[in-house]
N, C-alpha and C positions, 0 to 999 in steps of 0.2 A: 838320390841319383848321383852318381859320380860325373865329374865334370870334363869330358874330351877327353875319355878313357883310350888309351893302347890295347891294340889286336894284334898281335903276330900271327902270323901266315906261316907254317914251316913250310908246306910245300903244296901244290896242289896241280891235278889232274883237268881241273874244267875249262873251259873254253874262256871264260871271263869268272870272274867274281862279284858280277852283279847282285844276283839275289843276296850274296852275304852282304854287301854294302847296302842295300835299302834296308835290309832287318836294322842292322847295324846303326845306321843314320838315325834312329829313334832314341840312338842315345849319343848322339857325335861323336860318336869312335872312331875314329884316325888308325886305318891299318896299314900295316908293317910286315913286307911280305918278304921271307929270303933270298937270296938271292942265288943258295940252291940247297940241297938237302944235309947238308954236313954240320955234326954239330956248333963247327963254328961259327957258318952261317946264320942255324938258326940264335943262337945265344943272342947273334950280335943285334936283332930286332927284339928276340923274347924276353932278354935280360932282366929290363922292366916295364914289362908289358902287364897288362891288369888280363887279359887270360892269351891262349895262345891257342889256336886251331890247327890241328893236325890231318893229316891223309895219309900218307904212309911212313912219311921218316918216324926213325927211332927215337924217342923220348925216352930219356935214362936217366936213372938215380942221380949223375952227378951233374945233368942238365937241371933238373925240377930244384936242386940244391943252389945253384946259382940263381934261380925266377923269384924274388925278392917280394914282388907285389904281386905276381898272379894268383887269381882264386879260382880259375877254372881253367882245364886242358878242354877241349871239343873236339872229338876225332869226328872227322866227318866219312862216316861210316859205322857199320854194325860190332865189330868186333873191337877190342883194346890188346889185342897182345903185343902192338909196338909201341906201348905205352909203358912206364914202370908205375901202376895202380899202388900199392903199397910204399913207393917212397913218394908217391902224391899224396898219399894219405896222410901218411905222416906229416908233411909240408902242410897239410891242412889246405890242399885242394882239390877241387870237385874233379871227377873225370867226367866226362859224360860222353854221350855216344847216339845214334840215329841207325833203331833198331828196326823201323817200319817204312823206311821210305822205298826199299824196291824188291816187297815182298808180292807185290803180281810178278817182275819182272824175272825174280829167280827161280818162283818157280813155276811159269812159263819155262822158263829154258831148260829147268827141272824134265818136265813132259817135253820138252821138244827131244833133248837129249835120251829119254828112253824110247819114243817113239822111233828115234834116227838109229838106235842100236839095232831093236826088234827087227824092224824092217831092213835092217842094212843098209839104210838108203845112200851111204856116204860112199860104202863100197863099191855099191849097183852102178852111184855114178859113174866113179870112177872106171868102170869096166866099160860102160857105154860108152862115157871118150877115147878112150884108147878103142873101138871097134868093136867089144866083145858086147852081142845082144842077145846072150842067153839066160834063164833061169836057171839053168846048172849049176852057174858060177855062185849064183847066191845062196840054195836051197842050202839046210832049211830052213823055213821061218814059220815061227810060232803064234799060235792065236793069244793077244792078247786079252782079252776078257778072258774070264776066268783064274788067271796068274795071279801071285800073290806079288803086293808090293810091297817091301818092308822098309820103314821110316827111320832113321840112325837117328833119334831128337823128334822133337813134337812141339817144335817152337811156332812161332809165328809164319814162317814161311811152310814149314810141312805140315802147318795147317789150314793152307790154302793147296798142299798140293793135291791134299787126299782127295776135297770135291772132285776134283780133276781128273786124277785116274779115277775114281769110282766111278765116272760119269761115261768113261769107255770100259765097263765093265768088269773090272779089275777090286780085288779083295785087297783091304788096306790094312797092316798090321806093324808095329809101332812098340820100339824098345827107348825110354827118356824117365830116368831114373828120379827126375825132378817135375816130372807132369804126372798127379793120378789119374788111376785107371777109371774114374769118372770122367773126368774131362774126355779121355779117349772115347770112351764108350758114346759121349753125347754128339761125337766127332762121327761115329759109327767106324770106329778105327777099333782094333781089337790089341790090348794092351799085353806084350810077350816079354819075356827076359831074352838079355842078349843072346843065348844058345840056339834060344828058339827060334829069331828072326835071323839067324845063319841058317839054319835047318830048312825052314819052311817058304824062306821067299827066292821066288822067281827072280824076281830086282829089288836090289836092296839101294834105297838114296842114302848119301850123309848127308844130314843137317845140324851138326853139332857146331860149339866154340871147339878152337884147340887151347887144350889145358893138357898139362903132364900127364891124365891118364886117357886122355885121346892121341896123346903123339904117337904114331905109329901103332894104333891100334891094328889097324887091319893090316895084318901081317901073315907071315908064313903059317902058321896056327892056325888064323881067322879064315883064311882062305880056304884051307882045308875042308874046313864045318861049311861050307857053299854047297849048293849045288852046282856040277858042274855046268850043267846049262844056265848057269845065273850069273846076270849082266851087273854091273857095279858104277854106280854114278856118283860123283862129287862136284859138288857146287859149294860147299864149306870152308875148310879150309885144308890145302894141299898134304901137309906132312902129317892127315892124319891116316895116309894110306902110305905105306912103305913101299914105293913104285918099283923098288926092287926087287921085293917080296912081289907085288903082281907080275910081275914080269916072267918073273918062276911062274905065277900060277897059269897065267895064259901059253904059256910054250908048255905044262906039264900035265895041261886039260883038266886043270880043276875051277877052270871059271871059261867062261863062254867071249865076255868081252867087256869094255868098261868106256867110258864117256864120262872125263874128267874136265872141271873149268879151271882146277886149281891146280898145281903144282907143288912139291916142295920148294921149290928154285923159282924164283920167275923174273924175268924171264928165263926159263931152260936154258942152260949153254949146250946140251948134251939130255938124251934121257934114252933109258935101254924102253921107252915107250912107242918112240916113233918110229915112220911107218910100219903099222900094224894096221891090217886092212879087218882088224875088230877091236879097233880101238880110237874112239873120237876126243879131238884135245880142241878146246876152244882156248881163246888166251885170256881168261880170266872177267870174260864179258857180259857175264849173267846177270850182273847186277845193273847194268846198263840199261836207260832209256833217255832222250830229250830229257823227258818229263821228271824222270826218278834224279837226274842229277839236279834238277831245282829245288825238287824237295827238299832233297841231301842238304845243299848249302843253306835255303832254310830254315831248316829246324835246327841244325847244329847251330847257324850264326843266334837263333830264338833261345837257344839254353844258358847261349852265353848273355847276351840281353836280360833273363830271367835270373841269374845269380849276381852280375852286377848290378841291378838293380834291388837288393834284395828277396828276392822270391827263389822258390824253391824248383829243381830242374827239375823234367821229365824222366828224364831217361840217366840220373847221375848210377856209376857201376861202385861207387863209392859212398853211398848215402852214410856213415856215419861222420862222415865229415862235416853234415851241416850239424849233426849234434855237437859234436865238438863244438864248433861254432857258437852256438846259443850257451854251451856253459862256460865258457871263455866269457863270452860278454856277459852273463850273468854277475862272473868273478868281477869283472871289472865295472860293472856298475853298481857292485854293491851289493 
């Protein structure tokens, strides 16, 4: 065990850093929190720090190049793309990441947010307050059971979505080029090619990473292959829908309406999305609860605990870097 190891903190969102300071405290770690997001700031604590915790600032090639002692970055959250994964690798340190901690709560807000399209209920409000108290305004609206949902990914999260819509009667069908069609079928999810799940679903969710060939997938093209009565949900990640490309489709009646958590930009300074009375934008809150953000700080502060001490992480997105590791000291022991 390493003795009164360094943490840096580049940046974080939570109310306190408690839970990461008891995990932490099991090894006397002294943490080192920025003093704001910019790489000078972080440098000036991570410099040499034995690992560094992230949230949303950018970790880059010529950051991870100056971290001299660190063996592990911890984003604390699900995804790494504000991370540079391959010159960590290089560097010969772990990435890791916390893939399950607020998989009821996105997608809950997954079904809340098709429910809130279906019904219109965001619209309806708004017609109520301003005076107007008719069904006119809203009709029509469509019987959910029966509909087909389609899944962009079949990860951990939309596989807690599918119990849920199935459970209001809705047919669940599912395009994730890296889950087989066993797994789906045991899901009772019916496993399609991308064409398919533009063609045949009613509401299509994203649950994918963004990688180069999800940037701007759903676009002018993608759109097209919808049905026009078909509503469109993101809770993943923003720039994999071309809000400019939806924009065309909703003003040119090739899609119905959309209920986004994410953005390209965020915060928005501008988006040709808003006010659209078929169109719901949350500010990127799906992933939110009390509870989900203890977890959060938890198990990320746990992975870092587990590689400085030597043991192996859960959730590393770079696992061959512990091999490197073992044949490194192989070499040098002989």
């Amino acid at each position: 065990m390493m003795h009164h190891p360094f943490i840096a903190i580049s940046d974080s969102v939570f109310p306190n850093l408690d839970p990461v300071r008891e995990v932490l405290s099991q090894i006397g770690a002294e943490l080192r929190i920025a003093a704001d997001s910019t790489p000078e700031a972080i440098m000036e604590v991570a410099r040499d720090a034995d690992a560094l915790m992230v949230t949303y600032a950018k970790v880059t090639a010529e950051m991870i190049q100056q971290m001299q002692r660190c063996r592990i970055i911890s984003r604390f959250g699900i995804g790494v793309d504000n991370v540079d994964v391959l010159a960590a690798t290089v560097a010969k340190m772990v990435v890791s990441r916390v893939p399950d901690y607020c998989i009821d709560e996105v997608s809950d807000h997954t079904m809340a947010l098709l429910l809130a399209l279906v019904r219109k209920i965001p619209f309806a409000n708004s017609q109520v307050q301003e005076g107007r108290w008719e069904m006119s305004s809203v009709v029509p609206i469509h019987r959910l059971r029966g509909s087909i949902l389609g899944l962009f990914g079949f990860g951990r999260i939309p596989q807690l979505v599918a119990p849920k819509a199935k459970a209001f009667g809705m047919r669940v069908i599912s395009h994730d080029p890296l889950v087989s069609p066993e797994v789906m079928n045991r899901a009772g999810v019916e496993h399609v090619e991308f064409s398919e799940l533009l063609c045949f679903s009613d509401h299509i969710s994203i649950h994918a990473p963004l990688l180069p060939e999800t940037n701007s997938l759903f676009n002018d093209a993608v759109f097209r292959k919808m049905k026009p009565t078909a509503y469109l949900i993101n809770t993943a990640r923003g720039p994999i829908v071309d809000e400019s490309a939806l924009a065309r489709a909703l003003d040119g009646g090739y899609l119905a309406g959309a209920a986004l958590d994410v953005m390209p930009q965020e915060p928005p300074s501008a988006s040709p999305l808003f006010r659209r009375p078929n169109v719901i934008l949350t500010p990127h809150t799906s992933f939110y609860s009390v509870e989900s953000l203890v977890d959060l700080q938890r198990k990320a502060a746990q992975e870092v605990v587990r590689v400085l001490t030597g043991y192996v992480p859960l959730n590393a997105v770079n696992p061959e870097v512990l091999k490197l590791d073992k044949e490194t000291n192989a070499v040098l022991n002989g």
